[in-house]
C-alpha positions in Angstrom: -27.8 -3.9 -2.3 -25.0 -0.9 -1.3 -23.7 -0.7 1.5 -21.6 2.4 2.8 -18.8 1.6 4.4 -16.4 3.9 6.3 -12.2 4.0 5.5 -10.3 3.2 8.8 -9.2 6.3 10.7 -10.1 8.9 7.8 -14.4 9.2 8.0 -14.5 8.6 4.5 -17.9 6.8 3.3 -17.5 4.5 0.4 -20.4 2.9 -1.3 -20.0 -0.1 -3.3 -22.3 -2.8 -4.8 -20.9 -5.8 -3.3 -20.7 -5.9 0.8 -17.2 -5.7 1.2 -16.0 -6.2 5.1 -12.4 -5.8 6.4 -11.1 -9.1 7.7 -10.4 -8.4 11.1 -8.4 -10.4 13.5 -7.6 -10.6 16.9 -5.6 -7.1 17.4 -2.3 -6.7 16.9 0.2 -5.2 19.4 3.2 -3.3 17.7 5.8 -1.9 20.6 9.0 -0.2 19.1 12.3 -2.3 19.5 14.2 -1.1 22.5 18.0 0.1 21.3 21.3 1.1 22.1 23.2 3.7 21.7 27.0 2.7 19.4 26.9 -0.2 17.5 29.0 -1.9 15.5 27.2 -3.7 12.3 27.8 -6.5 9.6 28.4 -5.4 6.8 25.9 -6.4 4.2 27.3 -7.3 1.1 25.9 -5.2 -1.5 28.0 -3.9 -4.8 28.9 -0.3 -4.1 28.3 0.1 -8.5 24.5 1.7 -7.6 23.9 4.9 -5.2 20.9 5.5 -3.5 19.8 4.3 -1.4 22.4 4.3 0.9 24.0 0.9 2.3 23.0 -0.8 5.0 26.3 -0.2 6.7 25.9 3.6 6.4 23.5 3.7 8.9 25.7 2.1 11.5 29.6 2.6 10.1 31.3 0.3 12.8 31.5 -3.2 11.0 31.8 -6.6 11.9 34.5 -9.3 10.4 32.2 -10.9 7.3 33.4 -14.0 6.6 34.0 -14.9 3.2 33.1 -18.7 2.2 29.4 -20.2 2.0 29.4 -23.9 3.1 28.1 -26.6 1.0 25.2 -27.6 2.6 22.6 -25.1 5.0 21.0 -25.9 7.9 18.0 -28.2 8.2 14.6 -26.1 8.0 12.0 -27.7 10.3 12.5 -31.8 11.0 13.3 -33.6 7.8 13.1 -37.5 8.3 15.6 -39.6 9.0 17.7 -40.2 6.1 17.4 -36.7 4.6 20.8 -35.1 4.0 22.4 -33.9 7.3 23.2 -30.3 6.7 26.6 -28.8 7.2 26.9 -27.1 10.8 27.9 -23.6 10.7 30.9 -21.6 13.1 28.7 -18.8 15.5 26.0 -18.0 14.3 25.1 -14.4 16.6 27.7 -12.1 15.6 29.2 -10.6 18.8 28.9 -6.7 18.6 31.9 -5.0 20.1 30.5 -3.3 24.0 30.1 0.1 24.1 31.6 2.1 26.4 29.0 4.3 27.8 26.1 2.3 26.2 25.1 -1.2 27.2 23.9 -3.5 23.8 20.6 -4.5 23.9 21.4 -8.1 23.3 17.7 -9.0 22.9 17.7 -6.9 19.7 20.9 -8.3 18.1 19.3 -10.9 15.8 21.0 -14.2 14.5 23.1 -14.1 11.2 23.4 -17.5 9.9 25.7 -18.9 7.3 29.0 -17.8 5.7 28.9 -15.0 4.6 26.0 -14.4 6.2 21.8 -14.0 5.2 19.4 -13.7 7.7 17.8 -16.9 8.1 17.9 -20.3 7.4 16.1 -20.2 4.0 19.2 -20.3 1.5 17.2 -17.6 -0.6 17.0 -14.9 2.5 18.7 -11.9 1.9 21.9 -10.8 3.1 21.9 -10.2 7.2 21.5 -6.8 9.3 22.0 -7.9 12.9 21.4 -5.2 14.7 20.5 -1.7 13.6 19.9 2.1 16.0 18.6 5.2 15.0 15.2 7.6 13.7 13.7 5.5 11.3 12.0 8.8 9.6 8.9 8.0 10.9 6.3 7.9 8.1 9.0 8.0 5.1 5.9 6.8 2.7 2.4 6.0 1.8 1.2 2.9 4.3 4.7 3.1 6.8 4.6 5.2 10.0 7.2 5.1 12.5 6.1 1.4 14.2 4.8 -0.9 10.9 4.1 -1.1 7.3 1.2 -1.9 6.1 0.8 -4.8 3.7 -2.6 -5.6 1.8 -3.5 -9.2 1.5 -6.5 -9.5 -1.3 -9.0 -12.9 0.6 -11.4 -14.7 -1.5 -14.9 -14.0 0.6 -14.6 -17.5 1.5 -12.4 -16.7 4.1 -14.4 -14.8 7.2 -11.2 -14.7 9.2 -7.9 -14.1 9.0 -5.7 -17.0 8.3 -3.4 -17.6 11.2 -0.6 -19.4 9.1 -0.3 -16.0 7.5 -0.1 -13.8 10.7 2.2 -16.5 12.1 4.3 -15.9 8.8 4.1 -12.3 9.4 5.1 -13.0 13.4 8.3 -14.9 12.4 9.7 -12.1 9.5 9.1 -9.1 12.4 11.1 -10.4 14.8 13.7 -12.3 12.5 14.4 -9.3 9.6 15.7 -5.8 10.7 12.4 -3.3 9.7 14.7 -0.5 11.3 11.7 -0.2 14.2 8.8 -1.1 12.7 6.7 -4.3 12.0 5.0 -5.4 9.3 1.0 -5.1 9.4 -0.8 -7.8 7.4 -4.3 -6.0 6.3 -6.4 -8.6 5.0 -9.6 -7.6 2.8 -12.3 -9.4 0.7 -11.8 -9.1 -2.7 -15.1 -8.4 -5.2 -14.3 -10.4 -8.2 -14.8 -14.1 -7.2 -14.4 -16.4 -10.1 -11.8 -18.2 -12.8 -14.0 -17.9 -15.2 -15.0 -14.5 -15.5 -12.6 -12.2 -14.3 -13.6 -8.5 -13.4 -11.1 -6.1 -14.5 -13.2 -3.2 -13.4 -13.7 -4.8 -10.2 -10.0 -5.4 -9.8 -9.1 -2.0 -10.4 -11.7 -1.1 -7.5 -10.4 -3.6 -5.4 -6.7 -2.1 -6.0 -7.8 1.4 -5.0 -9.6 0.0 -1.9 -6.0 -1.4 -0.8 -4.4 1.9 -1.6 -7.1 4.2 0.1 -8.8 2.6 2.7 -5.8 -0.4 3.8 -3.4 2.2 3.3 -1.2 -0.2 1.8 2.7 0.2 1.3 2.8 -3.1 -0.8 0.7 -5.7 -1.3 0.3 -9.4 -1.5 -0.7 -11.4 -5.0 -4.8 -11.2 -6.1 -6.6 -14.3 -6.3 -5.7 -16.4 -9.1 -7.1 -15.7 -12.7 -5.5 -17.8 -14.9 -3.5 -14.9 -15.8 -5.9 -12.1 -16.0 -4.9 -10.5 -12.5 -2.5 -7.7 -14.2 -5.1 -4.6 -13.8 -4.7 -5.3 -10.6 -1.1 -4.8 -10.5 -1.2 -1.6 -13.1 -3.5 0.2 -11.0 -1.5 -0.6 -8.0 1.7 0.8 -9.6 -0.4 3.7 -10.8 -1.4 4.5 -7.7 2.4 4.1 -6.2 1.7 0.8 -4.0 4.3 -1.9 -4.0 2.9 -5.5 -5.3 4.5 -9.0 -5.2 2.7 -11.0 -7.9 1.8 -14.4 -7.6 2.4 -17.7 -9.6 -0.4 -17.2 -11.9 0.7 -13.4 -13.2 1.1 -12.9 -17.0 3.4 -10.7 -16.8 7.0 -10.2 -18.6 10.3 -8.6 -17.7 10.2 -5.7 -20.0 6.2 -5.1 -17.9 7.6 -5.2 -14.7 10.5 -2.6 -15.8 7.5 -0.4 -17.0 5.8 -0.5 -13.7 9.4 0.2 -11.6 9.6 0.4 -8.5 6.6 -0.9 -7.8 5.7 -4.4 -9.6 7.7 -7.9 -8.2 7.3 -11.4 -9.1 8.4 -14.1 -6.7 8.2 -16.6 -9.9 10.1 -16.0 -13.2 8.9 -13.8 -15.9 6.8 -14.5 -18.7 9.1 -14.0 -21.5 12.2 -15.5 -19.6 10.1 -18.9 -18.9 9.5 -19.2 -22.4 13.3 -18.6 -23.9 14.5 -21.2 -21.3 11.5 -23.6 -22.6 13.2 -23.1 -26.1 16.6 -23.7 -25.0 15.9 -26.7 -23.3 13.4 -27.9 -26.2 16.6 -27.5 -28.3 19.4 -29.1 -26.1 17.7 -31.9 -24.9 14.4 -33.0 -27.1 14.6 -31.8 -30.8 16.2 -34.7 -33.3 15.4 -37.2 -31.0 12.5 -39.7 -30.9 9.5 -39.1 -28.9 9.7 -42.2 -26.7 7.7 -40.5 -23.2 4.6 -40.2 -25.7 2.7 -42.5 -27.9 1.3 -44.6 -29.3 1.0 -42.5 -32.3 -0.9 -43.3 -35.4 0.8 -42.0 -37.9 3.7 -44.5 -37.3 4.2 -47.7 -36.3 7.7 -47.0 -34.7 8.4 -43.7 -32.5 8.8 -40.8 -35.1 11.6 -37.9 -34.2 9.8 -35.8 -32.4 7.7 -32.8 -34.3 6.2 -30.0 -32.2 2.9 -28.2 -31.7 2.5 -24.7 -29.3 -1.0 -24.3 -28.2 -1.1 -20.8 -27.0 -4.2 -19.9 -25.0 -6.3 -16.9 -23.7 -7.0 -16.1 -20.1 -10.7 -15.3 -19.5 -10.5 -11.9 -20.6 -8.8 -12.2 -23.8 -5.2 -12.1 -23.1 -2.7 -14.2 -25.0 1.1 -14.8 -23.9 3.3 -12.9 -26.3 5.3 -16.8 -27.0 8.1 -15.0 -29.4 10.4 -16.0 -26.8 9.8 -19.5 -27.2 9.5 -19.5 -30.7 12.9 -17.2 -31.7 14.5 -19.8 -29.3 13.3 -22.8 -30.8 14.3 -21.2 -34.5 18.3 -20.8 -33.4 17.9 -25.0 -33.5 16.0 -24.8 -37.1 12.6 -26.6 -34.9 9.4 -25.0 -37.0 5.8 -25.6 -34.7 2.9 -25.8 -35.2 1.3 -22.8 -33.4 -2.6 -23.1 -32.5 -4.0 -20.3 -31.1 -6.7 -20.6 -28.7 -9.5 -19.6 -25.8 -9.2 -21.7 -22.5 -10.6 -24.8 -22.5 -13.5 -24.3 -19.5 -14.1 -27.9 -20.7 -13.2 -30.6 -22.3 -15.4 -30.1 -25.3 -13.7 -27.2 -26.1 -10.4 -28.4 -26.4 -11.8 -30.8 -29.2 -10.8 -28.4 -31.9 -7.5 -27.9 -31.0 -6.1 -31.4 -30.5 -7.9 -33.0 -34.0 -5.5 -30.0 -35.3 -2.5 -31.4 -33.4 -3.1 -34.9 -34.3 -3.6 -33.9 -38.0 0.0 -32.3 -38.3 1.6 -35.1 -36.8 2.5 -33.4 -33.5 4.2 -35.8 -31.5 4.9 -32.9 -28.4 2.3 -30.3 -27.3 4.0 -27.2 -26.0 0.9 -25.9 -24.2 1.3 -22.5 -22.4 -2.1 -23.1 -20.7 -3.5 -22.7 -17.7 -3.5 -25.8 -15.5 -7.4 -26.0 -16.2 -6.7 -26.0 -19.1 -4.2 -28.5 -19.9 -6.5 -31.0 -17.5 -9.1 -30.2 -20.7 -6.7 -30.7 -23.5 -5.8 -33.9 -21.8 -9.2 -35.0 -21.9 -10.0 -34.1 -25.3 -6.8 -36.0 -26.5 -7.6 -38.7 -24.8 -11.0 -38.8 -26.6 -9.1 -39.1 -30.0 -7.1 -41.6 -29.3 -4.5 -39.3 -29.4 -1.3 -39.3 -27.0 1.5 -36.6 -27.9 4.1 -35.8 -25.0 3.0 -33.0 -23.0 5.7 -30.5 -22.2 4.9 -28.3 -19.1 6.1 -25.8 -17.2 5.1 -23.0 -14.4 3.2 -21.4 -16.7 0.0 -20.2 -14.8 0.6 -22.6 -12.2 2.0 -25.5 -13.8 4.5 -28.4 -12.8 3.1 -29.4 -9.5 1.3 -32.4 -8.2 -1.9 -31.5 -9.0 -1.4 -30.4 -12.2 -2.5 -33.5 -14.2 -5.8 -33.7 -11.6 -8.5 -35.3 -13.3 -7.1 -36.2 -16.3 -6.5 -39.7 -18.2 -3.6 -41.3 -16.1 -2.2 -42.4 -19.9 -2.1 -38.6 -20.9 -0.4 -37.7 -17.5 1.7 -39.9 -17.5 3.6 -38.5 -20.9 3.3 -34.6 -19.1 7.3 -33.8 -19.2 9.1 -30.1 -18.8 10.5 -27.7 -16.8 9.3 -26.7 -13.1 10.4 -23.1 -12.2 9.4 -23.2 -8.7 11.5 -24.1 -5.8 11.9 -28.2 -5.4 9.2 -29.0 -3.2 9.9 -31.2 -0.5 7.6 -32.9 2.2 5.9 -29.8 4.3 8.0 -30.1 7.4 11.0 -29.5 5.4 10.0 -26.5 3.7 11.4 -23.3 5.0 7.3 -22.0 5.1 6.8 -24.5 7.4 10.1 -23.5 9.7 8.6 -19.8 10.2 4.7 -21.3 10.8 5.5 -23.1 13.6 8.6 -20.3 14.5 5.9 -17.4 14.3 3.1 -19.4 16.4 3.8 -22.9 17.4 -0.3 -23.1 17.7 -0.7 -22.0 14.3 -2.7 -24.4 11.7 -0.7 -26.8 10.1 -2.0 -26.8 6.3 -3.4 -30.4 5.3 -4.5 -31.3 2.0 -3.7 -29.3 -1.0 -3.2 -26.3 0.9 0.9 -26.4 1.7 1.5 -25.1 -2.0 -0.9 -22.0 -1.0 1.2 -21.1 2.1 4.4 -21.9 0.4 2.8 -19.1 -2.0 2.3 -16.6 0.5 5.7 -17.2 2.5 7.7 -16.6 -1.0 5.6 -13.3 -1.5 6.0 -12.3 2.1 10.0 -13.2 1.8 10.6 -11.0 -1.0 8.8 -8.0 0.7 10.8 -8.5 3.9 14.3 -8.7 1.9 13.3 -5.7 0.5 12.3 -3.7 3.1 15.2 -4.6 5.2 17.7 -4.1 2.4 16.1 -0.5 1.6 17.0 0.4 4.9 15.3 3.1 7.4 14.3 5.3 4.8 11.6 3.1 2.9 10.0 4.0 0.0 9.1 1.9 -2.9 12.6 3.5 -4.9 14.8 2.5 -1.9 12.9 -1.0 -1.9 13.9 -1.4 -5.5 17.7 -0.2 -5.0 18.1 -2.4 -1.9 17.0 -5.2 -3.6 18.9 -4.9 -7.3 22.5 -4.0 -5.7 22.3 -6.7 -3.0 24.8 -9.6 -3.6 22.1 -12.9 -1.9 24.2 -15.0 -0.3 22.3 -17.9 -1.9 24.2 -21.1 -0.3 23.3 -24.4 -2.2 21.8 -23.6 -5.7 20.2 -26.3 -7.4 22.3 -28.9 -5.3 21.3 -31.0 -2.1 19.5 -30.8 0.1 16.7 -27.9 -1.3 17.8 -26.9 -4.6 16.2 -24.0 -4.6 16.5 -21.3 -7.1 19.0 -18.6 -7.0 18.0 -15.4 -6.1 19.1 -11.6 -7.0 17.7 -8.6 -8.8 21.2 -7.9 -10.3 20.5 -6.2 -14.3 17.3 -4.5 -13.5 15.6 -7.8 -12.9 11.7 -7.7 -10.7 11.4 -11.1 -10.6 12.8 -13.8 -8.0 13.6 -16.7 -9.8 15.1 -17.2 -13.5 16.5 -20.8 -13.4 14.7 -24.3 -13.5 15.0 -27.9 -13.2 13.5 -31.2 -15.3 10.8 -32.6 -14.2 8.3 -35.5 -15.0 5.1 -36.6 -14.0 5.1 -40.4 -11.6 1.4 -41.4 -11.1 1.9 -43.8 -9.1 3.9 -42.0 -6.7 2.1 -40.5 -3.6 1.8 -36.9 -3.7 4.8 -34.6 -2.1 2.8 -31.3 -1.1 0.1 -33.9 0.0 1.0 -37.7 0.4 -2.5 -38.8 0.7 -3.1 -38.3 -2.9 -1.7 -40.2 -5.6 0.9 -38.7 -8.1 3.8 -36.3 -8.2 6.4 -34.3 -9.6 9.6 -35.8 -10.0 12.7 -34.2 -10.5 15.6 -35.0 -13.4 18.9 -35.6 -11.1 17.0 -34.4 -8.0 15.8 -30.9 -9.1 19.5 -29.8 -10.7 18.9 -26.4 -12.1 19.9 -24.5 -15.4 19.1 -20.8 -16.5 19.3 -18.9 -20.1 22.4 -20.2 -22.1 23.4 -23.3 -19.6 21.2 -25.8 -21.2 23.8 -28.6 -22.1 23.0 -31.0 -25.1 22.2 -34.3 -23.7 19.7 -36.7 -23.7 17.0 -35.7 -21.1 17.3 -38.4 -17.9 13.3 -38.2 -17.3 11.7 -41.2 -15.8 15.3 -42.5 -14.6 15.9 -42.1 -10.7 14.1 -41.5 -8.0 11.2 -39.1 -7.7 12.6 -36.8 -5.1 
């Protein structure tokens, strides 16, 4: 049945063939942020190498003393438990603008720098802080921003009839911590018409991405529903159409795509190309030469061979394979020769059949498998079924490396699944820096139970990104001064890869659209109790605690996994 439907503010009928409703929420009240007149302002620590934009500083050119030298540790983000590691207590943390002499400040309005030098929260990956910033904004300097907000489209599966308050409470907690130079981010949520895994609509994405552009009149927008990789039209059209996107965990996307798209395509995860050189790197520094004792046993010898490797390079639903040269060329600088399978994704475990008899004919003692997570579940299985039990060495790859990852599987098979995890550490809910802004942005807010932390740690990562770049492009946004704020900006990035987060580093330095590029070693503990969700059974441990390594810092050792403890 069509339905017509009407674009907000603009008398614009639509007709489409699936009922597609605006999710509306309780309305939102935007009032503009009462200033001052003279100022003085931190200067943000950008490198002066790139020109426009201009730097934050420019706006306001009275500056405040930076201080120069990050401590060790950060502060605590929400209530860790007792015995967690205390954090290092920072000097003030509100810098003190100097009084004006006609003007009074508008202390309300100075927000709270934290850290040396300083970002602007407590999340070690927040960008570098803007305390306090006067002035015309421009008004309505591009598509989706008007003088009080920016509008940000947030694709729902229809199984969600209302907004979800952990998001709005999100969005509460950026406005009124991140200088938007007068105006307020706008979450616009909307249902989404394609509705599966399995069969993926790119037509229907393409619709769905001109219904955020036209009728949302987006500025950016949140990640699509996952596809097991097949959400990139998406993206394209979004970039076509000059909207800003932050893609998601599950993206198949590459570094040299997201250049193409500039300024409009991000990803808060690594890239493609550069998860798969570091999967190389490590493959050759720490695994080839050396026996494959996490796997086993294997039939075609008695005692634990020297480890031979298999890729098995899979299709999203549409048809799409992962270009792997990156993994390959790396893994051909340490002379290691795999065997490659190509194939579809497993849907089920009678699928993957094919594919493992081949492994366990060529004597693969380590399947490389850049898979979907549904699809390494079925490969499992099917394994499993012939008696076969390689190592399994994971990674983010369309979602990979977290607790549930191994779900449903053979706890023999999961409990050889080894690799690297390119997300942030994950540490118990109340510690995550998500969880500091739900219950900072609306202490009434929903506290995720289940499986659900990993989907608002999703969102809060997407959401951070935007903010960091909307505050670094400064009063004049557009999608070109969002991309210039964010690639000269020096991230203060207290901490990396050591206690108590070991989070990722951040920057955009090079040319670089995507958040992360390091990662740490990780194995799979089934008899551990779940970090995202401690009422299930299993989870990711972390080699050393979650140290992390990027291209070219891969030392030659023997890998510490299943050694230590799990967090």
């Amino acid at each position: 049945m069509r339905r017509a439907r009407q674009a907000r503010g603009c008398g614009i009928l639509r007709l489409v063939a699936t009922v597609r409703r605006p999710v509306r929420g309780p309305g939102i009240v935007f009032t503009a942020i009462a200033v001052a007149a003279t100022l003085t302002l931190g200067v943000v620590a950008l490198d002066a190498g790139q020109s426009s934009p201009p730097q934050v500083a420019e706006f306001a050119p009275s500056a405040l003393n930076q201080v120069k030298n990050a401590p060790h540790q950060l502060g605590s983000l929400g209530n860790p438990p007792t015995g967690t590691p205390t954090p290092t207590p920072t000097a003030s943390r509100r810098p003190t603008p100097s009084p004006s002499a006609t003007t009074p400040i508008d202390v309300p309005a100075v927000r709270e720098c934290v850290g040396n030098p300083p970002r602007q929260i407590e999340d070690p990956q927040s960008p570098p802080c803007v305390p306090y910033w006067k002035g015309n904004n421009g008004g309505a300097t591009s598509f989706g921003v008007t003088a009080d907000e920016i509008r940000i489209a947030v694709p729902q599966g229809p199984q969600f009839e209302t907004p979800r308050d952990d998001e709005q409470a999100i969005a509460t907690f950026l406005n009124t911590h991140f200088e938007f130079y007068g105006r307020k981010i706008r979450l616009m949520p909307f249902y989404v018409q394609d509705g599966t895994f399995a069969e993926p609509n790119p037509t229907h994405m393409i619709a769905d991405a001109r219904y955020a552009k036209s009728v949302e009149d987006a500025f950016a927008s949140t990640s699509y529903l996952d596809r097991k990789g097949a959400e990139m039209p998406y993206y394209d059209e979004l970039a076509r159409l000059k909207v800003v996107s932050v893609q998601g965990s599950g993206a198949l996307t590459t570094e040299a795509h997201l250049r193409g798209h500039a300024p409009y395509e991000w990803s808060f995860n690594t890239a493609t190309d550069v998860m798969f050189a570091n999967l190389g790197q490590f493959t050759c520094a720490q695994l080839a030469g050396n026996p494959a004792k996490y796997g086993g046993p294997y039939s075609w010898s008695a005692a634990t061979p020297t480890r031979t490797f298999g890729i098995l390079s899979t299709q999203t639903p549409e048809g799409t394979e992962a270009d792997i040269a990156p993994l390959t060329d790396a893994l051909r600088a340490c002379n290691v020769k795999p065997t490659v399978i190509h194939a579809t994704q497993a849907q089920q475990a009678n699928d993957a059949v094919g594919p493992m008899v081949q492994m366990s004919q060529a004597k693969v003692s380590t399947v490389i498998c850049t898979c979907d997570v549904g699809s390494l579940r079925n490969y499992m299985t099917a394994a499993e079924g012939q008696g076969y039990a390689p190592e399994w060495e994971t990674s983010s790859y369309l979602g990979g490396a977290l607790d549930n990852t191994p779900n449903q599987t053979p706890p023999d098979q999961a409990q050889h699944m080894i690799g690297l995890s390119f997300n942030n550490k994950y540490l118990p809910n109340s510690q995550m820096p998500w969880f500091t802004a739900l219950r900072q942005g609306d202490p009434n807010a929903s506290i995720p139970t289940g499986t659900t932390g990993y989907q608002v740690d999703n969102f809060y990562e997407q959401m951070l990104l935007l903010a960091a770049g909307i505050q670094l492009a400064g009063p004049h946004l557009t999608p070109a001064t969002f991309q210039a704020g964010l690639q000269r900006a020096q991230f203060p990035d207290p901490g990396v890869g050591a206690p108590p987060y070991y989070q990722s580093g951040v920057g955009f330095a090079g040319g670089s659209h995507a958040m992360k590029t390091d990662a740490g070693m990780v194995w799979f503990d089934n008899t551990q109790p779940g970090t995202e969700n401690p009422q299930s059974t299993g989870a990711v441990c972390w080699v050393r605690h979650g140290e992390r390594h990027g291209l070219d810092g891969w030392r030659h050792a023997q890998p510490a996994f299943y050694s230590g403890s799990c967090l």
